[in-house]
TORLUMFI-767460 format. One record per residue (C-alpha): x, y, z; residue number from 1. Coordinates in nm, 2 decimals, always signed. Layout:
BEGIN
SITE     c1     c2     c3   n
SITE      X      Y      Z NUM
...
This chain:
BEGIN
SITE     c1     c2     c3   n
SITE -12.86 +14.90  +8.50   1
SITE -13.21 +15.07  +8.54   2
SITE -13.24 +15.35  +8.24   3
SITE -13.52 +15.60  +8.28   4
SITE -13.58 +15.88  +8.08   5
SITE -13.60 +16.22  +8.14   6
SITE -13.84 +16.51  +7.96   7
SITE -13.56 +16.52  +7.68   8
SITE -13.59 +16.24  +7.46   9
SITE -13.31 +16.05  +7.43  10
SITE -13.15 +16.20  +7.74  11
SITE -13.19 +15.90  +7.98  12
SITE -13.06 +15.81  +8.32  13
SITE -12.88 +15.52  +8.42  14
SITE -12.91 +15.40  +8.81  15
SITE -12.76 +15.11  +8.90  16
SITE -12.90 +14.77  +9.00  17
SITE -12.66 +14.68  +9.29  18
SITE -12.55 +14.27  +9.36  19
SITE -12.47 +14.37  +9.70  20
SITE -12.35 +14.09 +10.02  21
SITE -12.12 +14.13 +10.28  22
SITE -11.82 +14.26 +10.11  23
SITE -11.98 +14.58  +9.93  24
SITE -12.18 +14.54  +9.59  25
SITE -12.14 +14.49  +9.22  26
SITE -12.29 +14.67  +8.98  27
SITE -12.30 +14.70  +8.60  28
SITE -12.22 +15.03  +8.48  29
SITE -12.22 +15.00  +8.08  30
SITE -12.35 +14.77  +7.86  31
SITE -12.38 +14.83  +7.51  32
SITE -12.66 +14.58  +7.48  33
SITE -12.90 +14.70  +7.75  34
SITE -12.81 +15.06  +7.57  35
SITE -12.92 +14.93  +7.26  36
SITE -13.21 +14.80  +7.36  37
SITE -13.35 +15.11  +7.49  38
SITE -13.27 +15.30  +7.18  39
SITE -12.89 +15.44  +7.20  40
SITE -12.61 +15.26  +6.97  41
SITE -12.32 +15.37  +7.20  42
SITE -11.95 +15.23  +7.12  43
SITE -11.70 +15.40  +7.31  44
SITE -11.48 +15.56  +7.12  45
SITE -11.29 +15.77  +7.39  46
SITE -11.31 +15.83  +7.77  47
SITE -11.24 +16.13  +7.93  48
SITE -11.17 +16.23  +8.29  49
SITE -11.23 +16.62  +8.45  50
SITE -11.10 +16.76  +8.80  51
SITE -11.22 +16.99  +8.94  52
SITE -11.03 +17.14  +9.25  53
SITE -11.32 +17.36  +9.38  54
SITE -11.69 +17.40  +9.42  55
SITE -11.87 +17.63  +9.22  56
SITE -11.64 +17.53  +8.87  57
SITE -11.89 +17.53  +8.58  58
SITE -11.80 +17.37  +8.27  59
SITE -12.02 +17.40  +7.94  60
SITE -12.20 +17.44  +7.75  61
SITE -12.06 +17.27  +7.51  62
SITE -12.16 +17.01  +7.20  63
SITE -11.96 +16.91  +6.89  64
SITE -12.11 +17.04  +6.52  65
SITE -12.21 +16.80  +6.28  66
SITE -12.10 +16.57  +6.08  67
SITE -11.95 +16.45  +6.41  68
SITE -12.19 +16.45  +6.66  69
SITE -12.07 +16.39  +7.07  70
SITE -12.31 +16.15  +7.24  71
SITE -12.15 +16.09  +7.56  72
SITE -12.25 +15.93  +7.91  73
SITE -12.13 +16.14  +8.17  74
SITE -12.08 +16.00  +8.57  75
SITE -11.96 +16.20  +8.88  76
SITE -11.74 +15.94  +9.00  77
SITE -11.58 +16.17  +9.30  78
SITE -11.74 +16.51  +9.47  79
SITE -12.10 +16.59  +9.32  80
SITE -12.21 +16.78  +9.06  81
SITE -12.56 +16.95  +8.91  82
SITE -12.49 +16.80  +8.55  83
SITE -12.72 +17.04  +8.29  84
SITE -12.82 +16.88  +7.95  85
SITE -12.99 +17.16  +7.63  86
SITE -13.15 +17.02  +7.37  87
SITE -13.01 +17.20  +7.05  88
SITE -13.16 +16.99  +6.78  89
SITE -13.40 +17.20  +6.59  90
SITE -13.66 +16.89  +6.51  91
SITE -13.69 +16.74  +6.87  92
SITE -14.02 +16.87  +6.99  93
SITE -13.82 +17.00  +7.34  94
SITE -13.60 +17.24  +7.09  95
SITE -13.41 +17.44  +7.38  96
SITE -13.54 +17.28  +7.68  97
SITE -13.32 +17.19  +7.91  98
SITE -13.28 +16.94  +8.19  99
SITE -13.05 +16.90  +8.53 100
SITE -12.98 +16.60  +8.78 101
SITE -12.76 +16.59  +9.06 102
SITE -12.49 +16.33  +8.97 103
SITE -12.23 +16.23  +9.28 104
SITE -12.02 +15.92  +9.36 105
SITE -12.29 +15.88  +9.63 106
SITE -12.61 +15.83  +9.37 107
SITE -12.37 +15.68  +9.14 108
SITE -12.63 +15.77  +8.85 109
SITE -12.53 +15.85  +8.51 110
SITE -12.65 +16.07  +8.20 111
SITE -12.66 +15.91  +7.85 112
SITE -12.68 +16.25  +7.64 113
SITE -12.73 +16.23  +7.25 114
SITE -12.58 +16.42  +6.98 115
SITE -12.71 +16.71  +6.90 116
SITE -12.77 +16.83  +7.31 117
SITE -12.54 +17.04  +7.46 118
SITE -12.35 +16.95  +7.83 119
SITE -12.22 +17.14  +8.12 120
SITE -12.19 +17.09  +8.50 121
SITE -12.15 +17.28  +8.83 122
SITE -11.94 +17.15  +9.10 123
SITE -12.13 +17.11  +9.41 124
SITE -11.79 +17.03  +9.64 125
SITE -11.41 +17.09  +9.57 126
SITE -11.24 +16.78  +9.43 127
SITE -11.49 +16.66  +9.23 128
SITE -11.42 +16.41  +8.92 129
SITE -11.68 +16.36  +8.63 130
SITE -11.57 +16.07  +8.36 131
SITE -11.71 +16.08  +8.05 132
SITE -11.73 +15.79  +7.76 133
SITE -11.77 +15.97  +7.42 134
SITE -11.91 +15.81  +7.18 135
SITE -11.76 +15.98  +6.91 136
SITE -11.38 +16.14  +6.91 137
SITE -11.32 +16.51  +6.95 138
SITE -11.25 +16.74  +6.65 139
SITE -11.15 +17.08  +6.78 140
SITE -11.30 +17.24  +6.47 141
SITE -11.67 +17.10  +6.52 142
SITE -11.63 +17.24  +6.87 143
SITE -11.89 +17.45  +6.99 144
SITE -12.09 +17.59  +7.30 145
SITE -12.37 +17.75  +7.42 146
SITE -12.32 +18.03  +7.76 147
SITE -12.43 +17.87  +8.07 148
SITE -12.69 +18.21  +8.18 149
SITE -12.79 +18.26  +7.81 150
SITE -13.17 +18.42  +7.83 151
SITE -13.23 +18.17  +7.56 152
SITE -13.24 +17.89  +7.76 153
SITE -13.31 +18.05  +8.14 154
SITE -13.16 +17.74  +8.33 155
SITE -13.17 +17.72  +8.67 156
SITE -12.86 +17.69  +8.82 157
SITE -12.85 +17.61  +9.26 158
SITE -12.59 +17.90  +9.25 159
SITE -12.39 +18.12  +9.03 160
SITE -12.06 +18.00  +8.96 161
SITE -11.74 +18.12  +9.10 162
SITE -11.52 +17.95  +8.86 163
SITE -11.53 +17.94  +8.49 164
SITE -11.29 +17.99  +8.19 165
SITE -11.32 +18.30  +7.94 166
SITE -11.46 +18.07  +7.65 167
SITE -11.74 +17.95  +7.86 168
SITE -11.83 +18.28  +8.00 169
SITE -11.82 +18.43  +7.65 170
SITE -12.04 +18.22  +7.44 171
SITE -12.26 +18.48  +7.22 172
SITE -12.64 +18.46  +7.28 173
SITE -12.80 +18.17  +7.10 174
SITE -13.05 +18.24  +6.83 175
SITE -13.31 +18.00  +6.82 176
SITE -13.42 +17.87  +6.48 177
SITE -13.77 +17.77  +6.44 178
């Protein structure tokens, strides 16, 4: 595993380091030492698969309110994806920045992404899955989200998208707190 970080801190890219031969390759794609090592104490404490029958499906933005933070390492492992990372913790010095990598089963690469950041993804082709190992469970009452074209943040998405459920779409605006 190769991890490089990104403009976020703590949000960090994993690209693999390929054993490859005749038969195909072998790569390592979690280790919870290597993770360690570069800052992130990651046990898995759930894994979690999405479909996505069509391009143009966005998902997000969502995060999980303290106490019970949602780190998470998220991989396209079918179709591809623009994957979209927001900084929402008020002391990190990129406060409501964002970031975006293209994430397919091609590049194999994969997004470590902190508590405290909110997560959402495009589909760049129809049949796409994206697995996800959480790091913490899920507690439907900490869950929360931030809208995908909120001015707040003025990402920059490849193209608007065509599908997207009625709780995504209707996040209120975000209020910045300095």
């Amino acid at each position: 595993m190769k991890i490089t970080k990104t403009e976020i801190p703590g949000v960090e890219l994993i690209n693999l380091e390929k054993h490859e031969d005749d038969r195909g390759f072998f790569a390592r794609t979690f280790c919870a030492e290597e993770l360690s090592q570069n800052g992130h104490d990651f046990e898995i404490k759930q894994a979690n698969l999405s479909f996505n029958y069509k391009a143009g499906t966005l998902r997000g933005m969502h995060y999980q309110k303290s106490p019970v933070g949602d780190p998470k390492i998220v991989r396209c492992i079918a179709g591809r994806i623009i994957d979209i990372v927001i900084d929402l913790r008020k002391d990190s010095p990129t406060y409501c920045k964002w970031t975006a990598e293209e994430l397919s089963a091609t590049n194999r690469k994969s997004f470590i992404i902190p508590q405290g950041c909110a997560h959402g993804f495009l589909t760049l082709e129809p049949d796409t899955e994206v697995l996800y190992l959480m790091g913490a469970p899920f507690v439907p009452e900490l869950a929360a989200g931030v809208r995908w074209n909120d001015p707040a943040f003025a990402i920059t998405w490849p193209e608007n998208p065509t599908i997207i459920n009625n709780r995504d779409a209707n996040y209120p605006d975000y209020e910045p707190q300095k």
